[in-house]
C-alpha positions, 0 to 999 in steps of 0.5 A: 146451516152452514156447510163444511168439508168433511174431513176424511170421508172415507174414514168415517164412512167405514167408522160410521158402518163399523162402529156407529160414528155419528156426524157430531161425534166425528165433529168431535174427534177430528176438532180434538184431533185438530187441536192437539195436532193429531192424527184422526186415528190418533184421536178416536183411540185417544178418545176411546171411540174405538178399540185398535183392531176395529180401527185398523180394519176401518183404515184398511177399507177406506183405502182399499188395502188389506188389514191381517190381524197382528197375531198373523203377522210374520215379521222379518227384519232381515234388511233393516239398517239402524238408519231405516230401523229409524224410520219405520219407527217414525211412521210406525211400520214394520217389515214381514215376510212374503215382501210385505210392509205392515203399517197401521196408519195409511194416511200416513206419507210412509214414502217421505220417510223410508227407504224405497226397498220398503215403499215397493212392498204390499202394505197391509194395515194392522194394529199399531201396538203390535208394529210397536211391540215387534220393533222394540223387541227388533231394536232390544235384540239388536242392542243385546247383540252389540252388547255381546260382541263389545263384550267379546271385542274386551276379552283377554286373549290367552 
C-alpha cells in the first residue's frame, strides 16, 4: 500500500464526525474536485455528499471559525463600493453588522481579493447560497436606485 497525502485533513475530519465520509469516498470527491478544477466544497456539494449547512458547520470547525445559520445574518452593505461589491462577489463573502464578514469557504485567500476594511472583520462561515442571495438582491437595489436617479437626472424642468 502506497502512501499519499491526505488533502485537507481537517476538512474531512469534520466531514467524517458530521457526516460519515469515509476514506474512499474522500478519494472520490477530491479527485473529482481535482479534475474539474474545484474547490472541495465545491465538489461535495456537486456530488450530493452534503447539504449546504452541514458543509458550512464542517468548514467553520475545521478552522476554528464560527458558523451562524444564514437566517441570522444581519447583513449591512453600507461600506460597499461597486469596485469592493466586485470582490465580495468573487470569493463569495458579504459584509453584516457588528463589524462581521460572512464568508462560506475559509480556504478561500479572501485577503487576495478585498479590501483591507473588509480583511480586518470577524469572519464567520455560512451557508454560500444566502451570501449569494444577499449580494444579488444588494446589487439589484443599487442597480434600481441608478435606474431612478438617470430617470429623475431626464426630467422636464418647469
Amino acid at each position: 500500500m502506497t502512501t499519499t497525502s491526505f488533502i485537507l485533513p481537517h476538512l474531512f475530519e469534520a466531514l467524517s464526525n458530521e457526516i460519515r465520509i469515509d476514506r474512499v469516498d474522500w478519494i472520490i470527491v477530491t479527485k473529482y474536485a481535482e479534475s474539474w478544477k474545484l474547490s472541495v466544497a465545491d465538489a461535495l456539494l456537486d456530488l450530493n455528499y452534503v447539504d449546504e449547512s452541514s458543509l458550512a458547520r464542517c468548514l467553520a470547525r475545521s478552522h476554528n471559525l464560527p458558523y451562524i445559520p444564514s437566517h441570522q445574518l444581519k447583513y449591512d452593505f453600507s461600506e460597499v463600493s461597486l469596485e469592493n461589491f466586485d470582490d465580495l462577489m468573487s470569493v463569495g463573502a458579504a459584509p453584516l453588522s457588528e463589524y462581521r464578514l460572512a464568508i462560506c469557504n475559509p480556504y478561500d485567500d479572501h485577503r487576495g481579493y478585498l479590501d483591507n476594511k473588509f480583511c480586518e472583520r470577524e469572519m464567520i462561515v455560512t451557508e454560500r447560497s444566502a451570501i449569494i442571495d444577499a449580494l444579488r438582491k444588494h446589487g439589484l437595489h443599487e442597480w434600481l436606485e441608478d435606474e431612478d436617479k438617470i430617470q429623475d437626472s431626464k426630467l422636464p424642468l418647469k
